[in-house]
C-alpha positions in Angstrom: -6.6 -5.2 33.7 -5.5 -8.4 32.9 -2.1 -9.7 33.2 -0.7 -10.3 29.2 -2.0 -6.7 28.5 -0.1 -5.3 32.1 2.6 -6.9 31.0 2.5 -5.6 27.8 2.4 -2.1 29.4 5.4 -2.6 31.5 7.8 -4.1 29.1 7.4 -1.4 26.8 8.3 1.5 29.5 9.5 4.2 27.2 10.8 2.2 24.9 9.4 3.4 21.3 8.2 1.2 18.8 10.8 -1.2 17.4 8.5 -0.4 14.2 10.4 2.5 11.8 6.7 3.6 10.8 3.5 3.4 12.4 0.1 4.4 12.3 -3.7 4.8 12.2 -6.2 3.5 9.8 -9.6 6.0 10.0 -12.8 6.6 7.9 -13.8 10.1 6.7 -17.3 9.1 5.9 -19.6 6.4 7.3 -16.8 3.2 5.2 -18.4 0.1 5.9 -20.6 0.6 9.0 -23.6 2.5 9.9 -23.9 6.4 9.4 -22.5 8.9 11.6 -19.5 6.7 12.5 -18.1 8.7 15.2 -15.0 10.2 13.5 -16.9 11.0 9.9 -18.5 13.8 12.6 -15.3 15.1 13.7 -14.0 19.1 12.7 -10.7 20.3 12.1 -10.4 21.1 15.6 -10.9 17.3 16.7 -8.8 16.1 14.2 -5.9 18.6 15.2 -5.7 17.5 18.4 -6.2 13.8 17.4 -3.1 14.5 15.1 -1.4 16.5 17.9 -1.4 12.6 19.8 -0.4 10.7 17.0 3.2 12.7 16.4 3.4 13.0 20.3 2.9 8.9 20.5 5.5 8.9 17.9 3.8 8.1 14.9 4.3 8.3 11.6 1.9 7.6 9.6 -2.5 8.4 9.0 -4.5 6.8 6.4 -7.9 7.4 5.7 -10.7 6.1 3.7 -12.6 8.5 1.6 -14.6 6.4 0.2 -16.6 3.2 0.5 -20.6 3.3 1.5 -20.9 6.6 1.0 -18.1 9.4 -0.6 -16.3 11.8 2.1 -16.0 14.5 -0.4 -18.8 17.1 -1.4 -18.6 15.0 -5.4 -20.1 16.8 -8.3 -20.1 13.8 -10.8 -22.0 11.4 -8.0 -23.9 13.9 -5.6 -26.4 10.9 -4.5 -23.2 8.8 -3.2 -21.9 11.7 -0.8 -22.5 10.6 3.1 -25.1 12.9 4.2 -23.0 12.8 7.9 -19.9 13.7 7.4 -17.9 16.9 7.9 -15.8 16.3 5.2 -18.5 15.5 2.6 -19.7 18.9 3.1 -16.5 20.9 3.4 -14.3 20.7 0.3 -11.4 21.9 2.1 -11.7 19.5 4.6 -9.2 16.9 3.4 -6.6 19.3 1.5 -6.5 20.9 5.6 -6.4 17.9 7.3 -3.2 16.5 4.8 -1.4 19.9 5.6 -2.2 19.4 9.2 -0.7 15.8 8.9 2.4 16.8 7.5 3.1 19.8 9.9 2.8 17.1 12.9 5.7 15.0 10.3 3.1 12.4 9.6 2.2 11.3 5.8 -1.0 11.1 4.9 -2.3 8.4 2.6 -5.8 8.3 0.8 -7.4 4.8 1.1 -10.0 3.9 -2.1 -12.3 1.2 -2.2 -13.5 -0.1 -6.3 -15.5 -2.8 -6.9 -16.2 -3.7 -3.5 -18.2 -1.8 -0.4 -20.4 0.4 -2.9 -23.5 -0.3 -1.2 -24.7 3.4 -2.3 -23.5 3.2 -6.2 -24.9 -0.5 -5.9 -28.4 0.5 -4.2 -28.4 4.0 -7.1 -27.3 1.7 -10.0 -28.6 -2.3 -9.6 -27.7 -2.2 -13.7 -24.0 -2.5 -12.5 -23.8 -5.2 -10.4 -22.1 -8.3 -10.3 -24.0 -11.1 -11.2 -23.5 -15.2 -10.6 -23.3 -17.7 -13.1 -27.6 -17.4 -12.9 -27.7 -13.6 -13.4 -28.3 -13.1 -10.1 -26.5 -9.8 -8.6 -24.0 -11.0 -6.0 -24.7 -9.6 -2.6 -25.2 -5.7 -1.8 -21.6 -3.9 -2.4 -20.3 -5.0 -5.5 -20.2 -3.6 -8.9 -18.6 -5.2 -12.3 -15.2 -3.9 -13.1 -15.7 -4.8 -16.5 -18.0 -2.3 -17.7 -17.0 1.1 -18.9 -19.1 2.8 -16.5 -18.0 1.2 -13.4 -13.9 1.7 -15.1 -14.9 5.3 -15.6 -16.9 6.3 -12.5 -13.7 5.1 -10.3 -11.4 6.8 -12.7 -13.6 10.1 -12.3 -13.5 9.5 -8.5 -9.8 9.2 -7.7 -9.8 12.4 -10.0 -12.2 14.6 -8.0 -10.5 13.5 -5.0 -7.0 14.4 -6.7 -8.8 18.0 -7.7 -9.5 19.0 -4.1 -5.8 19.7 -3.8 -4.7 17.4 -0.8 -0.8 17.2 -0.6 -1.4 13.3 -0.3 1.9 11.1 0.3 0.6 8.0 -0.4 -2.4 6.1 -2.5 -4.0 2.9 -0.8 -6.2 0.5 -2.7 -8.8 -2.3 -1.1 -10.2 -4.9 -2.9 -13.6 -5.9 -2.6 -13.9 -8.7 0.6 -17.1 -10.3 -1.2 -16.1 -13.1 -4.5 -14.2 -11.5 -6.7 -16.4 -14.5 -9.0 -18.5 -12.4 -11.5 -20.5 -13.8 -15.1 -21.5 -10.4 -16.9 -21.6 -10.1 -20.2 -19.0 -7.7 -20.2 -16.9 -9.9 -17.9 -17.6 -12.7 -20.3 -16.5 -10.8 -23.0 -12.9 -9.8 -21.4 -12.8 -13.3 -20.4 -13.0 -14.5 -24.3 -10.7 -11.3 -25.5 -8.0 -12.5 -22.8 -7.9 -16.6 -22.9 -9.9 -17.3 -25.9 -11.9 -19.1 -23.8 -15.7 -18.9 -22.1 -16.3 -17.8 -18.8 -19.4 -19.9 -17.8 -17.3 -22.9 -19.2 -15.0 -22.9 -16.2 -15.0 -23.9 -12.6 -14.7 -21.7 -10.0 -11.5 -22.8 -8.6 -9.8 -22.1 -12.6 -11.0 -18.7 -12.2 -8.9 -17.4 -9.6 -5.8 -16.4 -11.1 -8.0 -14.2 -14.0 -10.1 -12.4 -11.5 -6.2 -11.8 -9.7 -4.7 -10.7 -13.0 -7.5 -8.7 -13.4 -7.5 -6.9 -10.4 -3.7 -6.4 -10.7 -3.5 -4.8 -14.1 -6.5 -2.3 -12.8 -4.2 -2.0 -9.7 -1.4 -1.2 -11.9 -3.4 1.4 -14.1 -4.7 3.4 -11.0 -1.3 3.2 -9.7 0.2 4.5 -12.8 -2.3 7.4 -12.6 -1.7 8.7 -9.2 2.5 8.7 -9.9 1.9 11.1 -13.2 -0.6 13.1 -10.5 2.0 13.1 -7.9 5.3 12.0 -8.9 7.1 9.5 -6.0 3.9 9.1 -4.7 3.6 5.6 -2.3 1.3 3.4 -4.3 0.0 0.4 -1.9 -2.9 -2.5 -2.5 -4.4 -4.0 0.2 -4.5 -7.4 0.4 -7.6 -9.6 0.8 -8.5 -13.6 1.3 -8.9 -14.0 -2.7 -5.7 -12.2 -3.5 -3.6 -14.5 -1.1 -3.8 -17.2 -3.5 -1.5 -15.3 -5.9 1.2 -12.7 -4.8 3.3 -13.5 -7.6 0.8 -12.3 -9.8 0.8 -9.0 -7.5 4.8 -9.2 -7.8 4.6 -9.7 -11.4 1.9 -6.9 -12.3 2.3 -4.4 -10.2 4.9 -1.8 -10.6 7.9 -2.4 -9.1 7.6 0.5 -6.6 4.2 -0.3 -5.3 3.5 -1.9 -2.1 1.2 -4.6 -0.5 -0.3 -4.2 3.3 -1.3 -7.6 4.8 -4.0 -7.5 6.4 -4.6 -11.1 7.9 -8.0 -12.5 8.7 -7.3 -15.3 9.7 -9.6 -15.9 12.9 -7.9 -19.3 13.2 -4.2 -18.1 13.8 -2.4 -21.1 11.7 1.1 -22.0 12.6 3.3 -19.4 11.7 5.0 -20.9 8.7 1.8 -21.1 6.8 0.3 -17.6 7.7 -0.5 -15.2 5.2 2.6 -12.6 5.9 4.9 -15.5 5.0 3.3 -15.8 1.7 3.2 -12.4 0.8 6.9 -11.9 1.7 7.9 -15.1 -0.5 7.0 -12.7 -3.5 7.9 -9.3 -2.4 10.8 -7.8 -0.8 10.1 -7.1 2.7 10.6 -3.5 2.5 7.4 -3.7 0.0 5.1 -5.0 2.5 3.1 -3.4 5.5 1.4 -5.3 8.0 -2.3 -4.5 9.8 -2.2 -6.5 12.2 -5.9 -7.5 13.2 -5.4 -11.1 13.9 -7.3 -12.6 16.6 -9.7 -9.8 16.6 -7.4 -7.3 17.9 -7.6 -4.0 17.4 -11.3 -4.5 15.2 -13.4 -6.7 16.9 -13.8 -4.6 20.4 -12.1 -3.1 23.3 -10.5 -3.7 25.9 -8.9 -7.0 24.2 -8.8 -10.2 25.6 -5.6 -12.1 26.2 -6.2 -14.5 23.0 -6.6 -11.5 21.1 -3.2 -9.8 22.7 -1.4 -12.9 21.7 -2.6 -12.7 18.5 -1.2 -9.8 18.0 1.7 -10.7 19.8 2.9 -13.6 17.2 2.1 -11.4 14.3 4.0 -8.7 15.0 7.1 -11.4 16.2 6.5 -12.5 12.7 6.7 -9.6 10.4 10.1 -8.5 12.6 11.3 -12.0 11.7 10.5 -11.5 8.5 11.7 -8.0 8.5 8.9 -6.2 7.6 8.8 -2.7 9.7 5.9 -0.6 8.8 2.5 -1.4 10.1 -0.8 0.4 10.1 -3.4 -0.1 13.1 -7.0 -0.5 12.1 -8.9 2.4 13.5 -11.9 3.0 11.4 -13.9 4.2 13.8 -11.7 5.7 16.5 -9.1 4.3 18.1 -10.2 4.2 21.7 -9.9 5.5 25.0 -6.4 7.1 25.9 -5.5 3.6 27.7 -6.2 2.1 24.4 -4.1 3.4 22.7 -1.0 3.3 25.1 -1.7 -0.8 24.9 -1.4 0.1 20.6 2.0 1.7 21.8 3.0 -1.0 24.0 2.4 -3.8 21.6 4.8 -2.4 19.0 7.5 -1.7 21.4 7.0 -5.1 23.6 6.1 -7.7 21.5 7.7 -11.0 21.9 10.0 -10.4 18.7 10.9 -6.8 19.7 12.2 -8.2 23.3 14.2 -11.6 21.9 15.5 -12.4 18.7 12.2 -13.5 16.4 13.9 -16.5 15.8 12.3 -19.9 14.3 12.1 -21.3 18.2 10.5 -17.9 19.4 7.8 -17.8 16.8 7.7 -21.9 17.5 7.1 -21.8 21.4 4.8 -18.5 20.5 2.3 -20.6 18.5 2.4 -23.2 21.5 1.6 -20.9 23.8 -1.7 -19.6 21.7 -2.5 -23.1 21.0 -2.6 -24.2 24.8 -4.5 -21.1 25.8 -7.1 -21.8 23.3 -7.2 -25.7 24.6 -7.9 -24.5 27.9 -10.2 -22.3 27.1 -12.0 -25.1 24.9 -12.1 -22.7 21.8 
């Protein structure tokens, strides 16, 4: 074990997370890695007794992602697109248990939805609706045009079928596609022209952004707007992404005034605190309308045990989003969560982190990003 993540462990003790709600991030079918992910395999019985752990940890929260690849639901309107794997694609009653399960253990459940982005299968079934580049050439392997009625329409009629299956659901989670959000259809062309007056192919990439943002913030809005008349009080988050961090006014401006935004930061980099992503996001949102994943460094998502550059990755994000007084977060756990020990580190970290044992304060968050930086020089990274 080595010493940052021991350390962790025994500053945390018993303390419980200074966090008021916490979680786990999981995939119901394959998501956006291979089939037969481990937990798109898992019964009722597995994911009782996972559930069983989260409340007893102290959790709060579960989200999970029925979509994305492949569809975790057995899906009458797009049978090809189900995941051939994965318990709940075959069992209709699957998720509407697992959500009542959830909320006997006091955890909410939230249903996570991927659109435009990781469709490899709707992609792969339908090349007609991809996006193309300013050539006509589709862009990459997951992503479908927004603009046209039958992409609109088949992600309406999915959120529907998943609504129809009965699950309790607390919350509604959206992700944007990771890939450009950059796309010259016709129909995209023709929005473009309704919209600005304007033509599409006309512009350079870099004028583009704030359209494609406005664009996926008013379909944002309109999903949103759906799920509240399904389930009235219903939590309505977006995920963030690299392309969307360029705008959160527009997300502030767009959105409705209930919904939330979960910052998920990528940045592999770790820039000064000042200028990271979660400082952005809660320059345009109230901090009670943000949730942070905090993956930074490549902890929890890029493998297990984690180093000590990951740990204090994680370590100075967390120290930020209590200085900026952001207190929910959601671990990223698409694929299982790991080994018991694992998990207890998850624990440890949001009960121990710098920020949670000393005032974040400027000089704490400061001294943390000196720290990082001079591990990183010494390991010549």
């Amino acid at each position: 074990m080595s010493a940052r993540r021991d350390a962790f462990l025994r500053a945390a003790g018993g303390r419980p997370s200074v966090f008021a709600a916490t979680g786990y991030y999981h995939f119901l079918g394959r998501g956006d890695v291979g089939p037969r992910q481990p937990l798109s395999l898992w019964a009722a019985a597995d994911w009782e007794r996972w559930l069983d752990g989260l409340a007893a940890a102290g959790h709060t929260r579960v989200w999970w992602l029925v979509n994305g690849y492949t569809l975790a639901w057995p899906s009458r309107r797009f049978p090809g697109l189900v995941d051939p794997d994965a318990v709940a694609a075959r069992d209709a009653a699957l998720i509407p248990r697992l959500v009542a399960m959830a909320h006997a253990r006091g955890l909410k459940a939230y249903a996570v939805f991927t659109a435009d982005g990781h469709a490899v299968g709707w992609r792969s079934a339908r090349p007609d609706l991809a996006c193309v580049d300013r050539a006509g050439a589709p862009v990459g392997d997951d992503t479908v045009c927004l603009e046209l009625p039958e992409v609109a329409d088949g992600l309406d009629r999915m959120q529907e079928e998943v609504h129809a299956l009965g699950a309790a659901w607390d919350g509604v989670v959206f992700h944007p596609t990771e890939a450009t959000p950059l796309r010259f259809n016709p129909a995209t062309a023709a929005a473009f022209r309704a919209d600005t007056g304007g033509e599409l192919a006309a512009q350079p990439d870099e004028a583009l952004l704030p359209w494609f943002n406005e664009r996926w913030a008013r379909a944002l809005a309109r999903w949103m707007a759906a799920w509240q008349r399904r389930r009235p009080g219903l939590d309505a988050i977006a995920f963030n992404c690299w392309w969307t961090n360029a705008d959160p006014a527009v997300y502030a401006r767009l959105l409705p005034a209930t919904a939330r935004v979960c910052v998920w930061d990528y940045d592999r980099d770790l820039a000064r605190w000042r200028d990271r992503t979660l400082v952005r996001w809660a320059g345009a949102l109230d901090p009670a309308r943000l949730v942070v994943m905090p993956s930074s460094g490549g902890y929890p998502d890029h493998g297990r045990p984690p180093t000590d550059e990951a740990l204090r990755g994680v370590d100075r994000l967390l120290s930020l989003a209590l200085h900026l007084k952001v207190r929910e977060t959601v671990l990223f756990a698409g694929w299982g969560a790991g080994p018991a020990e694992e998990q207890a580190l998850d624990r440890a970290l949001l009960a121990a982190a710098s920020g949670a044992l000393a005032p974040p304060t400027d000089g704490l968050l400061d001294a943390l990003d000196a720290d990082y930086e001079a591990t990183r020089a010494s390991l010549k990274i």
